[in-house]
N, C-alpha and C positions, 0 to 999 in steps of 0.2 A: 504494500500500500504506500500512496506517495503523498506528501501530506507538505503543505506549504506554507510554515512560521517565521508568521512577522510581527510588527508591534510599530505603535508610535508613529501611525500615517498622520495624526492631527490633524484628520480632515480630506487628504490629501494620498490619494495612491497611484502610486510612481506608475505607469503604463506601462513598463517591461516589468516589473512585480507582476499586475495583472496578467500581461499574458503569458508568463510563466505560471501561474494559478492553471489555467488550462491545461497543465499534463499533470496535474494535480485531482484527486479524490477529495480532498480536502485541505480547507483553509482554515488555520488555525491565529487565532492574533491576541494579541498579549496586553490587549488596553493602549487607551490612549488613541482611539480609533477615529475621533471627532466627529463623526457623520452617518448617518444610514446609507450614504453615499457608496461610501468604503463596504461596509458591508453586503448590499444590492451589488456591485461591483464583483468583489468576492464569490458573493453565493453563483451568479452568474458564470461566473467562468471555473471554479471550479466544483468539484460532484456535492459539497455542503461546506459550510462556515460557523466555526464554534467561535466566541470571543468573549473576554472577560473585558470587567469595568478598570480603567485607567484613572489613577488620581486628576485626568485633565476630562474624564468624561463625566461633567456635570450638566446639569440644566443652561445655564451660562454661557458655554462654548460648544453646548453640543446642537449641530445643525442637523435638524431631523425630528422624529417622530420621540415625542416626550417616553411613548411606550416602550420604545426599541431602547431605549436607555436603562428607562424604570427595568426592562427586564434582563440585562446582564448581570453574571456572577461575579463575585469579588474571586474566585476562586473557580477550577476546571479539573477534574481526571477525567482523562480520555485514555477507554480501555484501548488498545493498540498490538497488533500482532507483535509478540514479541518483548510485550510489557507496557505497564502505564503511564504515559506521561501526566505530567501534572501542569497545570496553567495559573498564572498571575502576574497581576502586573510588578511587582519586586518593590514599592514605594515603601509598603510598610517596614522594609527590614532592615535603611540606611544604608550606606555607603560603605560604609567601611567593616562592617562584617554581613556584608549582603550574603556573601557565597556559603560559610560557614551557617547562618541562619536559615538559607533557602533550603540546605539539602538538612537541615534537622527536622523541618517542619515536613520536609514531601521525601522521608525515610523506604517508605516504599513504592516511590517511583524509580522508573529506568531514566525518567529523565523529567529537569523542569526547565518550560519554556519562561523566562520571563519577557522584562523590557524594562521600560525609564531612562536608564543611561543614553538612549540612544548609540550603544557602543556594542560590533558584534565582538561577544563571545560566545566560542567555546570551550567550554572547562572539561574535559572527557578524559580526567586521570583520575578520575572517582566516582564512586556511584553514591548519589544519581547525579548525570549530566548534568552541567547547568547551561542550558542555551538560549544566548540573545540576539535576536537576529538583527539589532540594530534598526535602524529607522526606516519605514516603507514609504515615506513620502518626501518632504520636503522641508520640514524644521528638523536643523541641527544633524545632519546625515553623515556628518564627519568622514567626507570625503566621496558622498555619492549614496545615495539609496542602496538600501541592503534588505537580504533575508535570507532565510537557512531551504532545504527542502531535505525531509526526512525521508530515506525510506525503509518502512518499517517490515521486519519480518522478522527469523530468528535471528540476525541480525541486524544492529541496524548500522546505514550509513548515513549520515551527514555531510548536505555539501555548500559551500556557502557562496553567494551571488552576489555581489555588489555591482553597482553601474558608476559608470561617473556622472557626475551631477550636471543636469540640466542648468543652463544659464538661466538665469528671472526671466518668465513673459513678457514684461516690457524691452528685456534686452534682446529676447529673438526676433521679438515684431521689428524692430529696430533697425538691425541687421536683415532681416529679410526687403524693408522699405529700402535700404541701401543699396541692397543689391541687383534690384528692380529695378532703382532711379538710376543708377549708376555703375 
């Protein structure tokens, strides 16, 4: 099963994300989602979409359907060929003992997706995994939109995607006006 974790679109999903979702069974996202956008998007291109609540997806910032918010978990296990992964967005455990706290709490997972940092790791010299796929849209992607794709079975592999980052829409219209006039 192939399975595509990401986190921290803010609204915002990269288009080579999405169409890498398409060789995907499932989309999995880690909070921090901003939108039903993202989500409809997700569910769309690939076979289903699990997703938990991010400390940025509140009422406030979140564009969409009051409901589709009210109803994410703070929290995810998703049984999985080959063992459980577990889902959250990582805000509540701090910085500086994020890793050590995330895997005491999800003991019997094979692996936890989080997010927040916007930063991909993967931690796979203990059990359970800790994986961050980094940011799927456009705040803070440190150095390009990113995410993981899992594929699960009795073993599993990890592989990680990053893109380079899109210049600002005002700077491609820009350039593209240029290059038309000129």
């Amino acid at each position: 099963m192939r399975i595509l974790l990401l986190a921290d679109t803010h609204g915002v999903l990269d288009a080579r994300i999405a169409e890498l979702a398409r060789e995907c069974q499932l989309a999995v996202h880690a909070g921090d989602i901003g939108s039903d956008d993202v989500l409809d998007r997700l569910a769309a291109a690939a076979g289903g979409v699990l997703a938990v609540r991010g400390n940025n997806d509140v009422p406030g910032k979140w564009l969409g359907a009051a409901a589709t918010l009210a109803g994410l978990p703070d929290q995810l296990a998703v049984p999985l060929p080959g063992g459980l992964l577990t889902v959250e967005h990582g805000h509540r455990h701090g910085a500086a003992r994020r890793h050590p706290r995330l895997r005491a709490s999800h003991g019997n997972a094979r692996a936890v997706l989080y997010g927040h940092s916007h930063r991909l790791v993967r931690d796979q010299d203990t059990l359970p995994w800790l994986l961050n796929p980094g940011a799927g849209g456009r705040v803070r992607t440190g150095g390009g939109p990113s995410c993981l794709v899992l594929d699960a079975g009795h073993d599993w592999q990890i592989t990680e995607h990053r893109f380079p980052p899109l210049a600002p829409a005002r700077r491609r219209r820009a350039a593209g006006q240029r290059r038309r006039t000129g």
